[in-house]
C-alpha positions as CSV (number, residue, x, y, z in Angstrom):
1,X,-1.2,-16.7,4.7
2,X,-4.5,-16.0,3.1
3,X,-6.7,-15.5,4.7
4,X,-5.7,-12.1,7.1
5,X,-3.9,-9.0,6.7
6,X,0.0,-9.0,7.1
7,X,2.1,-6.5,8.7
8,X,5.5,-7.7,8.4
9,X,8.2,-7.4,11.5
10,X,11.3,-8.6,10.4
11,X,14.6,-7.4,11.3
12,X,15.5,-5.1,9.2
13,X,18.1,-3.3,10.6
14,X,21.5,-3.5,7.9
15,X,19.5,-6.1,6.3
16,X,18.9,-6.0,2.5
17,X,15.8,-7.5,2.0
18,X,12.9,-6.5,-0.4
19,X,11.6,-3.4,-0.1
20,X,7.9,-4.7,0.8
21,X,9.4,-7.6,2.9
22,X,11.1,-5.0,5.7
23,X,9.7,-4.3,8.8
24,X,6.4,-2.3,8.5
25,X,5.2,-3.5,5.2
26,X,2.1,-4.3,4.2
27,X,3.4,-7.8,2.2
28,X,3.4,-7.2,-0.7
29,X,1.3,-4.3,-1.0
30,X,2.6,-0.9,0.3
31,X,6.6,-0.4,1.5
32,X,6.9,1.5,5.1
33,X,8.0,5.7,4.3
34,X,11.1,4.9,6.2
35,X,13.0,2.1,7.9
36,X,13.0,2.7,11.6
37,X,14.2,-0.2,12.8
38,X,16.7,0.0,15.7
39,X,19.9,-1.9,16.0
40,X,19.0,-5.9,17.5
41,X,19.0,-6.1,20.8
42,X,16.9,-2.5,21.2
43,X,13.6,-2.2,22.2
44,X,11.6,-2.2,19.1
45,X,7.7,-0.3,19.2
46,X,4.6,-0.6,16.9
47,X,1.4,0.9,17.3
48,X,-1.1,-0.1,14.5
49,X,-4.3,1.6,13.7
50,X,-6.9,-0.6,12.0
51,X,-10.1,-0.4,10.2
52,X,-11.3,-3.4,9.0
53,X,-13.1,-3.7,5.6
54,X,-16.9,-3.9,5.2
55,X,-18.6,-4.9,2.5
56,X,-22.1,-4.8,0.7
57,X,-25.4,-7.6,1.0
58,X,-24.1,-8.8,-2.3
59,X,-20.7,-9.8,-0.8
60,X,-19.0,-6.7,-2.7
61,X,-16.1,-4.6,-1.2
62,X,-17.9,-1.3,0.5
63,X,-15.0,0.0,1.8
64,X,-11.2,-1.4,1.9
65,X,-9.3,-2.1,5.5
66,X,-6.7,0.9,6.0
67,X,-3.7,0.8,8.4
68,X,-1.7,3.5,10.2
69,X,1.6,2.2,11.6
70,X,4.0,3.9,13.7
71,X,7.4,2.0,14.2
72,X,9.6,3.0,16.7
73,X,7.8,6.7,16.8
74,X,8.1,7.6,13.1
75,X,5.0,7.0,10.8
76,X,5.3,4.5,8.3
77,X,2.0,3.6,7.2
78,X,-0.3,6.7,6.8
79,X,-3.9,5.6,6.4
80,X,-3.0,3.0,3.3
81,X,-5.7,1.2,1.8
82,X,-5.4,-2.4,1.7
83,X,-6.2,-4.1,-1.8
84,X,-7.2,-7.3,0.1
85,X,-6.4,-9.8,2.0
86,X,-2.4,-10.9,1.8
87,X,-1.4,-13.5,-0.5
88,X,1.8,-16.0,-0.8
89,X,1.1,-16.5,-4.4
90,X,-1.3,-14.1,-6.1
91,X,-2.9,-10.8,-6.5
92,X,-4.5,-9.5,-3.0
93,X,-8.1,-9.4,-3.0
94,X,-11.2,-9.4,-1.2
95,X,-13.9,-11.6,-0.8
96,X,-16.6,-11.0,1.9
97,X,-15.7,-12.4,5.6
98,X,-16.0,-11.8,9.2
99,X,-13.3,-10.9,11.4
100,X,-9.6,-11.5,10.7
101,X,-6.5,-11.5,12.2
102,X,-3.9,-8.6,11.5
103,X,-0.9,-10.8,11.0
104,X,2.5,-10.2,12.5
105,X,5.6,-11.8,10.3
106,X,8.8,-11.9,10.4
107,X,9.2,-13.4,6.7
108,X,11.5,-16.2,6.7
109,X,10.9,-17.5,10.4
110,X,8.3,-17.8,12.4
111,X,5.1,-15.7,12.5
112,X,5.4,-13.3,15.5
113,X,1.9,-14.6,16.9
114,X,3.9,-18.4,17.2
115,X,6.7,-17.0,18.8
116,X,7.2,-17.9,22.5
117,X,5.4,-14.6,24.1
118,X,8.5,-13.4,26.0
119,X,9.6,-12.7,22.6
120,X,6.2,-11.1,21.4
121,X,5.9,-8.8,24.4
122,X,9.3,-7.4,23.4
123,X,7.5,-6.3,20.5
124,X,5.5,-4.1,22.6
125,X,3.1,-4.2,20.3
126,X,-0.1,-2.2,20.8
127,X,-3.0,-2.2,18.6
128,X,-6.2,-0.1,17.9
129,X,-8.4,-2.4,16.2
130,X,-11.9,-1.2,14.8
131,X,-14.3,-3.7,13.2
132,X,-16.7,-1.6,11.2
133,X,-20.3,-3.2,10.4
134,X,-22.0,-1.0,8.0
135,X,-24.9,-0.8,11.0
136,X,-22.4,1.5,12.6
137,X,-18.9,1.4,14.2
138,X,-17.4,-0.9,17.1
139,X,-14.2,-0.4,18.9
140,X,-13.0,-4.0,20.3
């Protein structure tokens, strides 16, 4: 996808996949510290702290998104910066825009926000999301 911000949540318990394709990534951008997956069938947590990107009159990047994630209660994103939006083919990058979804993948199957929602609220995911405006700060 691109046009969002990935966070990938594949399975990746005994699973050799690539290292910024595991649960926690930022695809294709920053690998999570550690792989705290539990075993299938285990209650699986992430609590994501966003700050969206702003950017300048002329359309130029202000300041880049960042992302704090916390799998299972062990940090594995710690304030990264973002170098854009995520790509399939391609460099990241950014390019002025309004608001944009953080995207939740499991890479190779369905994205987690198409999954039937029993499945999604086994996630438990839970999300701070800021959307900056450089007229100030707002919480949503």
């Amino acid at each position: 996808n691109d046009r969002g911000y990935e966070l990938q949540v594949l399975d990746s318990y005994d699973n050799a996949t690539y290292v910024n394709g595991q649960a926690a990534s930022v695809y294709k951008q920053s690998p999570p510290l550690a792989n705290a997956m539990r075993r299938p069938g285990e209650w699986q947590t992430y609590d994501i702290v966003w700050t969206a990107p702003t950017f300048n009159a002329d359309g130029s990047l202000h300041t880049p998104a960042y992302v704090t994630a916390i799998h299972n209660g062990v940090l594995v994103q710690d304030h990264f910066a973002l170098r854009g939006v995520t790509k399939d083919v391609g460099q990241p990058d950014y390019q002025a825009h309004g608001p944009l979804p953080i995207l939740l993948q499991a890479q190779g199957s369905q994205p987690a926000d198409q999954l039937p929602q029993h499945l999604v609220a086994a996630a438990s995911l839970r999300s701070v999301i800021a959307s900056a405006r450089q007229v100030g700060e707002r919480r949503i």
